[in-house]
Residue, then its C-alpha position, 0 to 999 in steps of 0.5 A: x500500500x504506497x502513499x502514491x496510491x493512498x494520496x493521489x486517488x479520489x479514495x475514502x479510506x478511512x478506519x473503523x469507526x471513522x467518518x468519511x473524509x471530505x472531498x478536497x482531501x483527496x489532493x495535497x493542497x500547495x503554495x509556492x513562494x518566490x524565496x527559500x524560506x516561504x516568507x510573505x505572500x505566496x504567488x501560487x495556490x493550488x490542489x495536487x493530486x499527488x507529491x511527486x516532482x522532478x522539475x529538472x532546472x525548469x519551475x513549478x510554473x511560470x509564476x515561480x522561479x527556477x531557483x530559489x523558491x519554496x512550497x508547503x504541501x498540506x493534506x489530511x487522510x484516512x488511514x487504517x492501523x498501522x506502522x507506515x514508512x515514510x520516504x522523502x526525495x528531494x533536492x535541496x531541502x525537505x521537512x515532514x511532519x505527521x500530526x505536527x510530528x516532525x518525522x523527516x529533517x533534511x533542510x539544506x542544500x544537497x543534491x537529490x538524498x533519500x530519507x524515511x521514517x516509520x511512525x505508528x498511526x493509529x485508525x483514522x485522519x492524520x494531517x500530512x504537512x511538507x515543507x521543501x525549498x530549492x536552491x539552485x541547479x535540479x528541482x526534485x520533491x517527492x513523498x511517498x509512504x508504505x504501510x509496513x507492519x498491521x495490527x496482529x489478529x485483523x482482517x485486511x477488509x479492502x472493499x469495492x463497489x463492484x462485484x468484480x473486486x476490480x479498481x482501486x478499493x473505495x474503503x480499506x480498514x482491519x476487522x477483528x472477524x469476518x461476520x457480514x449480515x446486512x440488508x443495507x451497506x456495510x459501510x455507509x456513505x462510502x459502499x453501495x447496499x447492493x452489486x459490492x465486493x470484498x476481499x479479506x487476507x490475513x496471516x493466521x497463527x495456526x498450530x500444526x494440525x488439521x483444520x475445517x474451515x465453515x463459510x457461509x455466504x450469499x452470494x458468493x465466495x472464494x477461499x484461499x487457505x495457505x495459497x490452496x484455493x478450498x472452496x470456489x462458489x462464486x455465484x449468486x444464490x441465497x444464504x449457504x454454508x460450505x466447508x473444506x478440510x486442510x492440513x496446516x503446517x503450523x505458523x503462520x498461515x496465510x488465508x484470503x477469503x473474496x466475496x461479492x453481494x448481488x442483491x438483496x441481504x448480504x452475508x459473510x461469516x468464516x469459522x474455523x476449528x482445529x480437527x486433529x494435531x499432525x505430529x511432528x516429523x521425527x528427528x534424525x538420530x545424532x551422529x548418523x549417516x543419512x543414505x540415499x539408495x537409487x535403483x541405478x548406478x548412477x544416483x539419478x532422480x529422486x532416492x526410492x529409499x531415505x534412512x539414517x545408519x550409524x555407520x557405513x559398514x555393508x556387506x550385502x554379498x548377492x543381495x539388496x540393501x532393503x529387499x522389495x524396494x532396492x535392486x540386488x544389482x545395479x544400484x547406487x547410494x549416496x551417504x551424507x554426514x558432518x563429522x566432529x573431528x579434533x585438530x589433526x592428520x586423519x586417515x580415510x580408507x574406503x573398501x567397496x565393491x564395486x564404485x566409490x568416490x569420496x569428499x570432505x569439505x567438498x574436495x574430493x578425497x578419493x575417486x575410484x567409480x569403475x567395476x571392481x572387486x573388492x578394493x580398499x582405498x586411504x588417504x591422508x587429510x589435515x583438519x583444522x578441527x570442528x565440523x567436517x561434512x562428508x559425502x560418500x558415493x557408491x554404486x554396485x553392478x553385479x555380484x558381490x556388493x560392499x561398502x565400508x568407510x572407516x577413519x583414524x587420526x594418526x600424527x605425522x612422523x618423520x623415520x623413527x617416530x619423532x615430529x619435525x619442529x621448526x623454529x622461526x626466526x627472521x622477524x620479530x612476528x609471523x602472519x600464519x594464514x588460512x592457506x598457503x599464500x599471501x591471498x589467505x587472511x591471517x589469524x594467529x602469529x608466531x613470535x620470533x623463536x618459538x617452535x611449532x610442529x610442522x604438519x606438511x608443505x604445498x607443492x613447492x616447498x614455499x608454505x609450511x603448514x604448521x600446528x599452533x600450540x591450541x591445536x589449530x592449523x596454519x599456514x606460514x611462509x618456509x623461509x622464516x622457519x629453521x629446521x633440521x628436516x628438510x622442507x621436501x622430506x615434508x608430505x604435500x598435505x592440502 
């Protein structure tokens, strides 16, 4: 609902209980003066049908100056509860006041700036007043509003004099409930007693459950519950009651009910009730594989079985992961997890028969998709400790079918077991990065002479990654580190 709208239009909105606006409030009713700071005696009056100027570096009119000029806009009108935003674009200067509430602030000279502020308004007439003046150069003012936030537990009732729910509405206000039963208008002086429309939207607090919602209407009606149309009567006919059943997922639930009134009496009643609750999905157990089984061998399309295992361990031999749903031949699984791993060097070894591929982090570990017997696969991974999310994929062909995944930490050592340190030296700190290479941000240091483990080397031998002394991995340059290992007797680690 923008202010453009609600400000321009011949409308009568008004909220509940209020009076109807007289006619002239449908336009901003503007002076002009010849100086910036709207002194003496104006040289235009005028009505407006709406605050949305760009002058450019002409004038208002030719009574008014290009430059230096100043101008009021005032104008009173209908608006529902709410909590309306504000913006202001001008250039040069703007100030806004609701009720006498100055909201927007921007006396000086600028080029064209954004400024907004959001008020709360209750139901009824406000007066609107603006203030604007132009230096020199553009001319640019324009006001705009936006109803952000309603009364919870309302009805947005937008009413039409028509039967088609076609146009701009002639009222709009909030209702506690929907309960129409009028031979007259529901509104009158502003909604004609016969040939009207009315549309009604709000976000309904549900708990998860089934619900039966009860309408009775003459004429006719439409009910959306959670974007599903559930009744659709949209004829004339005497006063008739109609329900539909629907399961709601719980939260907010959005529901719109439209209905129009041929002639004679009007009713419009909406009930609801809540059937039966839906339990809640249960939570996949802790600390367990999620496996996604297809019945071919390439994981297309969606998984005919979903379940949760404590661990990748299978030796099917001739037969079916899951007999009467999965294929003894020719299928594929996908299992996901996120492990929670201590710093360290970790050893991943794999066993399948037939495919495998493998991934941490989203690298690829291990990739082995071809036919084969029975093949065990390991390889080396550096974590940096916490959270390590791990993707398995497998497909069988024929015969025998097996899968295994298994891990262990195990430190890295040189011959005869010792850990290779090394001391830096060269500068008084070190950066050590989150991988090897200038490019990756620093998050810890080394001060000069202390001694830390070294875990591995990149390909050239010109980063070190090395363990801090609260576990954590890094990365620091080779050349400020001193060691008796060689740099190259250092494994590539990632």
């Amino acid at each position: 609902m923008h202010f453009g709208i609600l400000l321009s239009l011949s409308l009568l909105l008004f909220g509940v209980g209020a009076k109807p606006l007289l006619a002239q409030t449908s336009f901003w009713q503007a002076t002009y003066w010849n100086n910036r700071d709207m002194i003496g005696m104006p040289v235009l009056e005028r009505q407006e049908a709406e605050l949305n100027h760009d002058w450019g570096t002409g004038s208002p009119h030719p009574l008014v100056n290009a430059d230096d000029f100043s101008a009021r806009w005032l104008r009173n009108i209908q608006l529902p509860t709410g909590t309306y935003r504000f913006t202001a674009d001008a250039d040069d200067g703007m100030r806004v006041w609701v009720d006498e509430v100055l909201i927007i602030d921007t006396w000086y000279n600028s080029q064209v700036h954004f400024i907004s502020a959001d008020i709360f308004l209750l139901g009824g007439a406000h007066q609107v007043r603006v203030e604007y003046y132009e230096a020199g150069g553009l001319a640019f003012a324009k006001l705009d509003s936006e109803l952000i936030s309603t009364p919870e537990g309302n009805w947005l009732a937008r009413y039409y004099n028509n039967t088609t729910l076609s146009g701009e509405p002639s009222l709009v206000r909030y209702e506690p409930q929907i309960n129409v039963d009028t031979s007259g208008s529901p509104a009158p002086e502003l909604i004609d007693p016969d040939r009207f429309s009315i549309s009604w939207t709000q976000n309904l607090a549900l708990n998860s459950g089934r619900y039966r919602f009860t309408l009775t209407v003459d004429d006719g009606a439409r009910l959306w519950v959670n974007d599903q149309l559930v009744i659709d009567e949209w004829s004339v006919q005497s006063a008739t009651t109609f329900s539909a059943e629907i399961d709601a997922p719980g939260g907010l639930v959005p529901v719109r009910l439209e209905y129009f009134e041929n002639t004679g009496t009007a009713v419009a009643r909406l009930d609801w009730t809540q059937l039966t609750a839906v339990p809640s999905p249960p939570a996949p157990p802790v600390d367990t594989w999620r496996g996604e089984y297809h019945n071919n061998v390439s994981l297309a399309g969606a998984p005919v079985l979903v379940r949760h295992e404590a661990q990748i361990n299978f030796d099917w031999g001739m037969g079916s992961p899951a007999p009467g749903v999965m294929n003894s031949e020719r299928f594929s699984v996908r299992w996901s997890r996120t492990l929670h791993l201590n710093p360290g060097r970790y050893e991943f070894t794999t066993r399948t028969d037939d495919g495998v591929r493998l991934w941490a982090d989203g690298l690829l570990l291990i990739d082995a998709w071809q036919v084969q017997i029975p093949t065990s696969y390991s390889v080396l991974y550096d974590h940096p400790g916490g959270p390590l999310p791990v993707t398995m994929e497998y497909f069988e062909n024929t015969g025998l079918a097996e899968a295994y995944l298994f891990w262990t930490q195990i430190p890295f050592a040189l011959p005869g077991g010792n850990v290779p340190t090394a001391t830096m030296a060269g500068a008084n700190y070190l950066n050590v990065r989150s991988g090897p290479g200038l490019a990756f941000e620093p998050f810890a240091h080394l001060t000069n002479g202390q001694i830390v483990p070294m875990i591995g080397r990149d390909q050239l031998g010109l980063w070190i990654k090395i363990q801090l002394p609260d576990g954590n991995m890094g990365w620091v340059s080779s050349r400020y580190l001193i060691s008796d290992t060689p740099v190259a007797d250092l494994p590539i680690v990632n």
